[in-house]
C-alpha positions as CSV (number, residue, x, y, z in Angstrom):
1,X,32.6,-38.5,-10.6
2,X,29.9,-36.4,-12.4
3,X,31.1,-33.1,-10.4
4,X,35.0,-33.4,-11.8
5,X,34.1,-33.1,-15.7
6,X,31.8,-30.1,-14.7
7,X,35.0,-28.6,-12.8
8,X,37.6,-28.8,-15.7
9,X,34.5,-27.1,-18.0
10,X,34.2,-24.3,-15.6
11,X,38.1,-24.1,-15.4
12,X,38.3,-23.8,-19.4
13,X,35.5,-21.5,-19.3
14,X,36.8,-19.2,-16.9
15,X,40.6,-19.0,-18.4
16,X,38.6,-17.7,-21.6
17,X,36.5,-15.3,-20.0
18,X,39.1,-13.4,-18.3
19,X,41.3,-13.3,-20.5
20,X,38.3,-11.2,-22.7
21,X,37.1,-9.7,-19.5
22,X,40.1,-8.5,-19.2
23,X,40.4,-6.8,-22.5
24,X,36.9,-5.6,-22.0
25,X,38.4,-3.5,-18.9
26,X,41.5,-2.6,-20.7
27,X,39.5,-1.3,-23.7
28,X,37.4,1.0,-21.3
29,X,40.3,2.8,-20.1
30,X,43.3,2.8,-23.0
31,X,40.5,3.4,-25.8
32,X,39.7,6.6,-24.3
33,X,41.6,9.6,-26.5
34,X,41.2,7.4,-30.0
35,X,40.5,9.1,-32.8
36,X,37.2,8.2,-34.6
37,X,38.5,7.1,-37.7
38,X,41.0,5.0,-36.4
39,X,37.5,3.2,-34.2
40,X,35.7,2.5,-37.0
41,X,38.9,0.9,-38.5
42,X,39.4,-1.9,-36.0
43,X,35.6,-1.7,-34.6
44,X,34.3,-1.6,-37.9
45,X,30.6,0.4,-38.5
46,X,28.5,0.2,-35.5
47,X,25.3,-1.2,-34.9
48,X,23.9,2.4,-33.7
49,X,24.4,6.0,-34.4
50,X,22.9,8.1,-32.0
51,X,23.9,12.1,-30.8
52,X,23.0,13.4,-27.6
53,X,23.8,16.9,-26.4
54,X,26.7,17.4,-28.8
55,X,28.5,14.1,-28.0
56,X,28.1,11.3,-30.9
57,X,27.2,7.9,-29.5
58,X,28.5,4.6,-31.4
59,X,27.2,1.4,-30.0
60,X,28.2,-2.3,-30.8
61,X,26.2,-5.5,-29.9
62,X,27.8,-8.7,-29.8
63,X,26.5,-12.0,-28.9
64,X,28.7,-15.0,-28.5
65,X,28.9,-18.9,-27.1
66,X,30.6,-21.9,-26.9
67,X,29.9,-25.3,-27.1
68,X,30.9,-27.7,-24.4
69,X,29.7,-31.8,-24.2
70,X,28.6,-32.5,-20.7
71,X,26.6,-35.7,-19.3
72,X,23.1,-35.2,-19.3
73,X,21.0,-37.6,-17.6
74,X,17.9,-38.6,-19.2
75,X,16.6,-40.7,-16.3
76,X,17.6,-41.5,-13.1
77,X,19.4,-44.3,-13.7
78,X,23.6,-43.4,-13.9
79,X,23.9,-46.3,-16.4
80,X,22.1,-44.6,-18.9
81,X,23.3,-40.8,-19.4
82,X,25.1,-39.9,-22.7
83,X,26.9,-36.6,-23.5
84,X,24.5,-34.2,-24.8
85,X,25.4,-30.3,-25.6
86,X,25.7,-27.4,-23.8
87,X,25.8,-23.8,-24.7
88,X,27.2,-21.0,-22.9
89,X,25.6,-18.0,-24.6
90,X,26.8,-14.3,-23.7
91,X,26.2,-10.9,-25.1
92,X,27.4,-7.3,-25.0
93,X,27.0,-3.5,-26.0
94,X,29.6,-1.4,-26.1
95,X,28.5,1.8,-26.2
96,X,31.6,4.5,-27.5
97,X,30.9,7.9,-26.4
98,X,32.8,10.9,-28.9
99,X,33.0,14.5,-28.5
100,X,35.3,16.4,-31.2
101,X,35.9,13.3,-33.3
102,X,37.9,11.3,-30.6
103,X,36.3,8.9,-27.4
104,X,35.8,10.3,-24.0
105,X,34.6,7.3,-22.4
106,X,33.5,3.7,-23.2
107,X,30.8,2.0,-21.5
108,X,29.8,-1.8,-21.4
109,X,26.7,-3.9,-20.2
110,X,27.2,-7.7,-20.9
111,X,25.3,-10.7,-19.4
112,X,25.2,-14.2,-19.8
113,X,21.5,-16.1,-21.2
114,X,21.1,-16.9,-17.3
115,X,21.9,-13.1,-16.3
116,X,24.9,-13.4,-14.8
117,X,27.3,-10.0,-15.6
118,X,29.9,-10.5,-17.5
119,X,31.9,-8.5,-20.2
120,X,33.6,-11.5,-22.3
121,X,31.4,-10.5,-25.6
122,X,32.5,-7.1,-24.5
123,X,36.3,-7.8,-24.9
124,X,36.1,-9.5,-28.3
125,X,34.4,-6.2,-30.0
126,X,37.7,-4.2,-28.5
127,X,40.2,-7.1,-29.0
128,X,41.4,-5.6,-32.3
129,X,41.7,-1.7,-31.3
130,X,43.6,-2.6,-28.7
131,X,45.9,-5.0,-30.7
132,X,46.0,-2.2,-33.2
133,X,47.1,0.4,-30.5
């Protein structure tokens, strides 16, 4: 009985995340070619400004979570858990590398607070170039 709620959560959870994931995979390959200008307009400024070797670096950092109740037991007995919180925390940078004013390749590390890869954080800082495409 206690498995089945944590089954629908993970289903929720995981319709989300690759749906950003997605997005996050998208944005690596269709972002490639845009024009800085039009980056900063639906990225906004970036977190970092670096130049290496003649190629400008522009990295993002996003951290995100979600909220979910689940039953947490607070002794062993099953007639006395109560729903308690849950937070699913994830973060990413996105790390735009530009040569001549335009992107020549986009790279992404996210992870979950329990290290787990994942690149959901990732989509939602490239949601709105793509949209904007």
């Amino acid at each position: 009985m206690k498995a089945l709620p944590l089954l629908l959560l993970a289903g929720l959870l995981a319709g989300c995340s690759s749906t950003q994931e997605d997005l996050a995979l998208r944005g690596q390959k269709e972002l490639v070619g845009l024009p800085e200008a039009q980056l900063l307009t639906c990225a906004g400024e970036p977190t970092a400004r670096n130049r290496e070797n003649g190629t400008d670096l522009l990295s993002y950092f996003r951290e995100s979570s979600a909220s979910a109740q689940m039953s947490v037991e607070q002794d062993k007995s099953p007639l006395s858990r109560s729903p308690g919180p849950y937070e699913y925390f994830r973060y990413c940078e996105t790390t735009f590398a530009l040569r001549q004013g335009r992107v020549v390749e986009v790279a992404m590390k996210g992870r979950t607070a329990t290290g787990r890869e994942t690149l959901v954080a990732c989509g939602q800082i490239v949601a709105r170039c793509l949209h904007n495409k």
